[in-house]
C-alpha positions in Angstrom: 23.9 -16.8 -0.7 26.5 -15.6 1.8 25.3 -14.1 4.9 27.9 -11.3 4.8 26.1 -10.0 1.5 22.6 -10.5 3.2 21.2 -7.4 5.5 19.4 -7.8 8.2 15.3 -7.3 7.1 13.5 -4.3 8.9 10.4 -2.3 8.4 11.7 -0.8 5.4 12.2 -4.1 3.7 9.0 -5.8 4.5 7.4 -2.3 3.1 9.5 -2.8 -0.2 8.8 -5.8 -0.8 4.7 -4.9 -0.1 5.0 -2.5 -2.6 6.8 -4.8 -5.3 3.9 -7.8 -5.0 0.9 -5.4 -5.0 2.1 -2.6 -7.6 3.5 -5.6 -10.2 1.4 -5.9 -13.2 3.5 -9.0 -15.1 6.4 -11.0 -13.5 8.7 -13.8 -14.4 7.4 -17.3 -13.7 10.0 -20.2 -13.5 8.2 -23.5 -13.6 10.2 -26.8 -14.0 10.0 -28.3 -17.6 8.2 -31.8 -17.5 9.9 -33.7 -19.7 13.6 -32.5 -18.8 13.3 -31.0 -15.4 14.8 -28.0 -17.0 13.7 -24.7 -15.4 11.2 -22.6 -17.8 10.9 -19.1 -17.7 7.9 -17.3 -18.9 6.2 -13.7 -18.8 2.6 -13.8 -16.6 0.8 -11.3 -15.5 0.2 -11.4 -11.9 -2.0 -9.4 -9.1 -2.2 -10.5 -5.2 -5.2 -11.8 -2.4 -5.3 -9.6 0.5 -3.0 -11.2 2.3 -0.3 -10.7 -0.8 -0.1 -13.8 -2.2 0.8 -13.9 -5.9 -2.6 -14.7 -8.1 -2.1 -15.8 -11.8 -4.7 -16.5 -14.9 -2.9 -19.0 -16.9 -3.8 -21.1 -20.0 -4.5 -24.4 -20.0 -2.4 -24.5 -23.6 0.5 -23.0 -22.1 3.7 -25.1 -21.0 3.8 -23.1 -17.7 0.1 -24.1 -16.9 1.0 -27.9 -17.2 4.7 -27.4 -15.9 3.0 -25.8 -12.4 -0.1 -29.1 -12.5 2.9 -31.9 -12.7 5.4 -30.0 -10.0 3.6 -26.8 -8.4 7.1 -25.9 -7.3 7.8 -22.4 -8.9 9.5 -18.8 -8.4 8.1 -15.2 -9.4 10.3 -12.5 -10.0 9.0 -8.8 -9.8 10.4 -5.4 -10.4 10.3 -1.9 -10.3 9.8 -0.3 -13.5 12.5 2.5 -13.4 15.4 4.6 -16.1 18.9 4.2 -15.9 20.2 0.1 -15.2 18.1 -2.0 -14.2 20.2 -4.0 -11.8 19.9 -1.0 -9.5 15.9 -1.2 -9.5 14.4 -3.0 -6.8 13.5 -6.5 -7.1 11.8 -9.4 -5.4 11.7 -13.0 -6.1 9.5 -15.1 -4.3 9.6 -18.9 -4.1 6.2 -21.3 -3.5 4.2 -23.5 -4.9 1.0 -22.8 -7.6 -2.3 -24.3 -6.4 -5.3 -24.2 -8.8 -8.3 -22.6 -7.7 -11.9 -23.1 -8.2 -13.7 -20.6 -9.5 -16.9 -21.4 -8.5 -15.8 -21.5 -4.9 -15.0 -18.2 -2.6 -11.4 -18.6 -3.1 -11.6 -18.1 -6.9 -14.5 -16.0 -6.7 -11.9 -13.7 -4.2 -9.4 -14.3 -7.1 -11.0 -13.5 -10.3 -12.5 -9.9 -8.6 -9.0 -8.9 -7.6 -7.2 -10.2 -10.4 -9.5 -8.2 -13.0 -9.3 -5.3 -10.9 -5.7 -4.9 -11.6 -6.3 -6.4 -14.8 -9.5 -5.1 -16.9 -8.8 -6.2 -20.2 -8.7 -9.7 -19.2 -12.2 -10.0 -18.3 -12.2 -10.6 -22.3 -10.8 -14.5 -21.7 -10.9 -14.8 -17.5 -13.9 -16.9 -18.3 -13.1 -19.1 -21.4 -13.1 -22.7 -20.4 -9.2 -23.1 -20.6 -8.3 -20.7 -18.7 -7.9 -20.7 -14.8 -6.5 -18.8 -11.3 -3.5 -19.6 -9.8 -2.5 -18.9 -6.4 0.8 -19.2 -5.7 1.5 -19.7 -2.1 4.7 -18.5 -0.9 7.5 -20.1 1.2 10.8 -17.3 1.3 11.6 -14.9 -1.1 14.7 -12.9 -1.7 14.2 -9.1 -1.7 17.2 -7.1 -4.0 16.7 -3.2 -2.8 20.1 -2.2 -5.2 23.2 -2.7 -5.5 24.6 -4.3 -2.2 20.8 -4.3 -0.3 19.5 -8.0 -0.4 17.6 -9.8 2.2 16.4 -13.1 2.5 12.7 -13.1 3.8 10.1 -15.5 5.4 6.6 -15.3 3.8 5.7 -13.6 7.0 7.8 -10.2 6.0 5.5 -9.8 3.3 2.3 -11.7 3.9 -0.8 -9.4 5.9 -2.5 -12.0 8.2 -5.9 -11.6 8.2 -7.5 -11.5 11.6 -10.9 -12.2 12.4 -11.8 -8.6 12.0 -10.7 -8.7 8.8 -12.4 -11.6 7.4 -15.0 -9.4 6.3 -13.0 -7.1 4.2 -13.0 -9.4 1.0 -17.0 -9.0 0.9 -16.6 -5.5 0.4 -13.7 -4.3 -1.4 -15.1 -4.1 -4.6 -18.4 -1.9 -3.2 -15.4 0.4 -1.6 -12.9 0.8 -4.8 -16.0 1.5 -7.0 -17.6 4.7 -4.4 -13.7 5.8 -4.0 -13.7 5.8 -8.1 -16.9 7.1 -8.5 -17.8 9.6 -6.0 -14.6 10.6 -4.9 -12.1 10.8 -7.9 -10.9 13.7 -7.3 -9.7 12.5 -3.7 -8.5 9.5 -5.2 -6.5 11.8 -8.0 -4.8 13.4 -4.9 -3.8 10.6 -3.3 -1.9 9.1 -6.4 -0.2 13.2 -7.1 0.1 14.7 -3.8 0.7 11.7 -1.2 2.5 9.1 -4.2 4.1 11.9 -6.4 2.0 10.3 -9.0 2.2 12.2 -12.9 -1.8 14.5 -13.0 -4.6 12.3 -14.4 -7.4 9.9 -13.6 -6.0 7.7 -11.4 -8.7 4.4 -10.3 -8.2 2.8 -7.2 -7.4 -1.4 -8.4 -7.1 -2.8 -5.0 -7.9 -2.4 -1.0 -5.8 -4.3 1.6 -5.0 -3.8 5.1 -2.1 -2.3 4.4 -2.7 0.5 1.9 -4.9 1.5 -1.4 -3.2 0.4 -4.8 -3.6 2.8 -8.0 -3.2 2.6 -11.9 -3.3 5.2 -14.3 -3.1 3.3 -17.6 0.1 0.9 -17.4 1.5 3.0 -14.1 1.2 1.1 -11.0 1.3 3.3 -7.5 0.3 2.3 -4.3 -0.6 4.3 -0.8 1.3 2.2 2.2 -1.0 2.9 5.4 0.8 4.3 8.6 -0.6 1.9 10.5 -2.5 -1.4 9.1 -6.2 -1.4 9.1 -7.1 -3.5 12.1 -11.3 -4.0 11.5 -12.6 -4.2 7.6 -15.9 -1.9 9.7 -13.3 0.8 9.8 -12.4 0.9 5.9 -14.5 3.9 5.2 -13.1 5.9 8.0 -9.4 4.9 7.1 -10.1 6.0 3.4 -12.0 9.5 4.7 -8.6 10.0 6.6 -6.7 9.4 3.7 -8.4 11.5 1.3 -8.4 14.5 3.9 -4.6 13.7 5.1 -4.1 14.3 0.5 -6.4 17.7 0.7 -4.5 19.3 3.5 -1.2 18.3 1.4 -2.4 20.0 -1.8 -3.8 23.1 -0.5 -0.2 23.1 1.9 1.8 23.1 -1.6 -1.0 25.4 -3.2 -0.3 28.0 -0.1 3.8 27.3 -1.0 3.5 28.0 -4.6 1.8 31.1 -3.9 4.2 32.2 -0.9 7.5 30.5 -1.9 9.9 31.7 0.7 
């Protein structure tokens, strides 16, 4: 692509494009046809590791599935849902390479509790012998904001590193999104209206990462971007309580406003 189309990427990108990867529910795999070395496109469903990289569940029957095990070579394309044309909705493609996981090992085992957090209903086949996780590891991708907004990215624009002191954080993710969804709902419900600008409902946290909580409220996807990243997985619970009280002080601010407006 022509550099004098491409801007510069800057906070606001890499944040985008975070936001894109961890809110997409299904994106647009483009393996490369066996036989013909034609590309294939194909509708997956898709969640992320902590560090962002795209996770799949594929078939074993599926062309995709042995397209990605002869040449792991492959792109992802993800978008925000949005009215009006969908050219002017943000967009990310990422390019990498599929590796197959185990699940018995702590790489798959990481990989099938995220993945069927964002994805419940696929608990149903996650285990059946033909299917497996992919994780797709990312070299570049090329971030569309709109019309006249792309960026070419490293994986590092978009990928969290996880330091030492977050090694941790994978062990108890799933302990922390089940107390935020069952003791503290309603905080969670506030987060996704008041902070996001989420529609009223049950929201359920789907996903911790050092960079912000992700949400779903049936098939809508929203996601809390942190400040600052979380810098020590012992310092989860306090980020959270933050959180929860920074969404409180919000709603009772607009409840004051609605009461006293102007």
């Amino acid at each position: 692509m022509a550099g004098d189309v491409l801007r510069p990427v800057d906070d606001r990108a890499r944040t985008l494009a975070k936001r894109l990867l961890r809110t997409a529910s299904r994106a647009a795999l483009a393996s490369l046809e066996p036989q013909t070395g034609f590309p294939y496109a194909s509708l997956v469903t898709v969640a992320a590791t902590l560090e962002g990289k795209p996770l799949l569940l594929v078939s074993g029957l599926s062309l995709h599935t042995r397209a990605l095990a002869v040449d792991s070579r492959c792109s992802l394309l993800l978008e925000a849902a949005g009215n009006g044309d969908p050219l002017a909705n943000p967009r990310l493609t990422i390019f990498g390479r599929a590796e197959f996981l185990d699940r018995n090992d702590e790489g798959g085992r990481q990989a099938r509790q995220r993945f069927l957090s964002r994805h419940p209903k696929a608990a149903l086949y996650a285990d059946f012998a033909d299917f497996s996780f992919a994780r797709v590891e990312p070299e570049r991708a090329l971030l569309n904001a709109g019309f006249g907004r792309a960026s070419e990215m490293t994986a590092g624009d978009f990928l969290t590193p996880l330091g030492t002191s977050l090694l941790t954080l994978a062990a108890v993710e799933a302990d922390a999104i089940g107390h935020m969804n069952r003791d503290h709902s309603d905080g969670v419900r506030l987060i996704a209206t008041v902070l996001c600008g989420g529609t009223d409902g049950a929201w359920q946290v789907t996903g911790l990462d050092p960079d912000g909580v992700d949400m779903a409220l049936g098939d809508c996807r929203l996601r809390y971007h942190y400040p600052e990243p979380l810098v020590e997985a012992g310092r989860l619970r306090e980020r959270l309580t933050q959180v929860v009280r920074e969404a409180r002080a919000a709603a009772a601010l607009g409840s004051v406003a609605e009461k006293n407006p102007g």
